[in-house]
C-alpha positions as CSV (number, residue, x, y, z in Angstrom):
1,X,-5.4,-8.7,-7.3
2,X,-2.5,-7.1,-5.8
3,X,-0.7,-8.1,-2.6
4,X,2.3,-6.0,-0.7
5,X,4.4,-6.8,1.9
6,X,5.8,-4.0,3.8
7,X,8.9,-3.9,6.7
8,X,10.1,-0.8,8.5
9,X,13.5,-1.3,9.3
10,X,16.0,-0.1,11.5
11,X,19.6,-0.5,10.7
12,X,22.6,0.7,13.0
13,X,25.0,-0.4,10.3
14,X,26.2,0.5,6.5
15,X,24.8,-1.2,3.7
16,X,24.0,-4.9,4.0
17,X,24.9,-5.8,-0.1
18,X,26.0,-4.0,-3.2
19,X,23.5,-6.5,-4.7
20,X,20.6,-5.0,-3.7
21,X,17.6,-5.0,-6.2
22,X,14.9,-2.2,-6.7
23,X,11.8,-3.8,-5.9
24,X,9.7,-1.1,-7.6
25,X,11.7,-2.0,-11.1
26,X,10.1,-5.2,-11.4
27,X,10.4,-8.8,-9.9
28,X,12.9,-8.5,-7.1
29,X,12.6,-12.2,-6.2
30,X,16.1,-13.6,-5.1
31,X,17.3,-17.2,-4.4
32,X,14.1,-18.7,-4.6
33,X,13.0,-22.1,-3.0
34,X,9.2,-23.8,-3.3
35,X,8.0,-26.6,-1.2
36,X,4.5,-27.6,-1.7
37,X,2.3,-29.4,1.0
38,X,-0.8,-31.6,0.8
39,X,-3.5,-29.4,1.1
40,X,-2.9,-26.3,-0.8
41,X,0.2,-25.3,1.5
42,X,3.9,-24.1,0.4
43,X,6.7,-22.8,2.2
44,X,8.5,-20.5,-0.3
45,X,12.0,-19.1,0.8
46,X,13.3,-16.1,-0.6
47,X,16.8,-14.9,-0.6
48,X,17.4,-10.9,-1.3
49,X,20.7,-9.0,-1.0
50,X,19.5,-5.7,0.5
51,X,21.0,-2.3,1.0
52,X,19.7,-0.6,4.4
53,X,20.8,2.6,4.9
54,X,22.0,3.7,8.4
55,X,18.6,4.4,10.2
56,X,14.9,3.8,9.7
57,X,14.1,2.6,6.2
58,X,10.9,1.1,4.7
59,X,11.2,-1.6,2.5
60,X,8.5,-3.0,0.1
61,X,7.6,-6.2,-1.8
62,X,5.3,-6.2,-4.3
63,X,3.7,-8.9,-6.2
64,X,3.5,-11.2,-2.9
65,X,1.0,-14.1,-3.2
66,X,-2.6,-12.9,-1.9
67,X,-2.7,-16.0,0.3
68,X,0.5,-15.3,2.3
69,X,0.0,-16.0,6.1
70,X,1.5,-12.9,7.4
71,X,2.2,-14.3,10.9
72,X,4.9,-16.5,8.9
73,X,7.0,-13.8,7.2
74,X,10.8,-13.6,8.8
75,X,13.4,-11.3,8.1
76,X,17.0,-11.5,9.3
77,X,20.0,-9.3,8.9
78,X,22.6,-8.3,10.7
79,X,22.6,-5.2,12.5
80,X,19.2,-4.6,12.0
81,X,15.4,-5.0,13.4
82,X,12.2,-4.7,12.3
83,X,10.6,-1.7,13.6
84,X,6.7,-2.4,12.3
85,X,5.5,-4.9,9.2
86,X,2.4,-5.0,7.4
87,X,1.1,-6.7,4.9
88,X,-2.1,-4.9,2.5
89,X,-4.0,-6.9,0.0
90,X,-6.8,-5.0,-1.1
91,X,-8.8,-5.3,-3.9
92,X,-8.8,-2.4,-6.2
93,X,-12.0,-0.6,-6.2
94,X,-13.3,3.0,-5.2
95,X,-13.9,2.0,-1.7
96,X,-10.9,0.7,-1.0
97,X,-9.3,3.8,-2.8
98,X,-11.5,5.7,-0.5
99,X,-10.6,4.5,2.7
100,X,-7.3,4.3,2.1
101,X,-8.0,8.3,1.4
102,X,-9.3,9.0,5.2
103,X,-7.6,11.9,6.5
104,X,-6.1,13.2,3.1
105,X,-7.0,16.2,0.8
106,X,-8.2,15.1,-2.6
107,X,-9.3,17.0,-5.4
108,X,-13.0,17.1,-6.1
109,X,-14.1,17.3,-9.8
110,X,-17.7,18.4,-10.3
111,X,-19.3,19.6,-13.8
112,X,-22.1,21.8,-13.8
113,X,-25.2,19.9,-16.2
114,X,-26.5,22.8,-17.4
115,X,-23.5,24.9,-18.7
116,X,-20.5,21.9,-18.8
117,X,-18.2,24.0,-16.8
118,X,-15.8,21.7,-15.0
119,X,-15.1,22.9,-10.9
120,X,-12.5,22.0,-8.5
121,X,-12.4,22.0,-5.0
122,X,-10.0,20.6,-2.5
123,X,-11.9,18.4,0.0
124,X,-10.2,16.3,3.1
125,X,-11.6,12.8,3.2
126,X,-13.4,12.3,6.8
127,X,-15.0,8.8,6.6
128,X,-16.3,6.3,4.2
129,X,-18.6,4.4,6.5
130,X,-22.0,3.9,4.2
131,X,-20.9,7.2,2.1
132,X,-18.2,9.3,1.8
133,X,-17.8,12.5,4.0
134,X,-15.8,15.5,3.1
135,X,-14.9,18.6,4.9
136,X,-14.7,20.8,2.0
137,X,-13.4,24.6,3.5
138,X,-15.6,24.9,6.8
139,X,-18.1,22.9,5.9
140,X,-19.5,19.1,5.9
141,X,-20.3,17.7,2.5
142,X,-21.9,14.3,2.3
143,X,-20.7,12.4,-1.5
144,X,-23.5,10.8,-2.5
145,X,-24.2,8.8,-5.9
146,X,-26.8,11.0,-7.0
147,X,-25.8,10.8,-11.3
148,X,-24.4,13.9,-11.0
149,X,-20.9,13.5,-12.8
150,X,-18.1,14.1,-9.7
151,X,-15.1,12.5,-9.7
């Protein structure tokens, strides 16, 4: 299970810290501070120095706990303001993979039964309600789990 947090940011200044942590290299957690509740509750704080660059930046956090109330999340820095936040946990699995894929071009990998020979074709991702639809040149091509090896 894998969680992400996820703040676009908008900063009218210069960098906030020369401290600033990559959170991509690893556990970027910063002063950290746990209060536990009755009932399965915590509050946990979490301190980060943070370089912005002037204008819109996105900023990620990976690793959050999967049982974050997104509603609470705050962020506060001078100079700045959030311009949109998400939060995605999704477990990993081909439909989520897929839908995430909705409006892209993917590479379709078929191989032929009879003679082995591998084909590729590049295919945009239309929907993945029940099945998987793919415009693949001018036509509509339905994905179905028929055995045939396509990846």
């Amino acid at each position: 299970m894998r969680a992400w947090a996820l703040l676009c940011v908008a900063a009218a200044t210069a960098p906030l810290s020369a401290a600033a942590q990559d959170p991509t290299q690893g556990n970027a957690q910063g002063e950290l501070a746990v209060t536990i509740y009755n009932g399965g509750q915590s509050l946990v704080q979490d301190i980060r120095q943070i370089n912005f660059p002037a204008g819109r930046t996105r900023q990620e956090f990976p690793d959050v706990s999967a049982q974050i109330r997104p509603q609470t999340v705050s962020f506060a820095a001078d100079g700045t303001a959030i311009v949109e936040q998400n939060f995605d946990y999704d477990l990993l699995s081909p439909n989520a993979l897929m839908q995430k894929a909705v409006g892209e071009t993917v590479t379709l990998l078929r191989i032929n039964p009879a003679t082995g020979a591998e084909t590729r074709e590049r295919a945009k991702v239309l929907a993945v309600n029940g099945g998987v639809v793919l415009q693949i040149g001018a036509r509509i091509e339905i994905l179905r789990d028929d055995g045939l090896p396509v990846r």
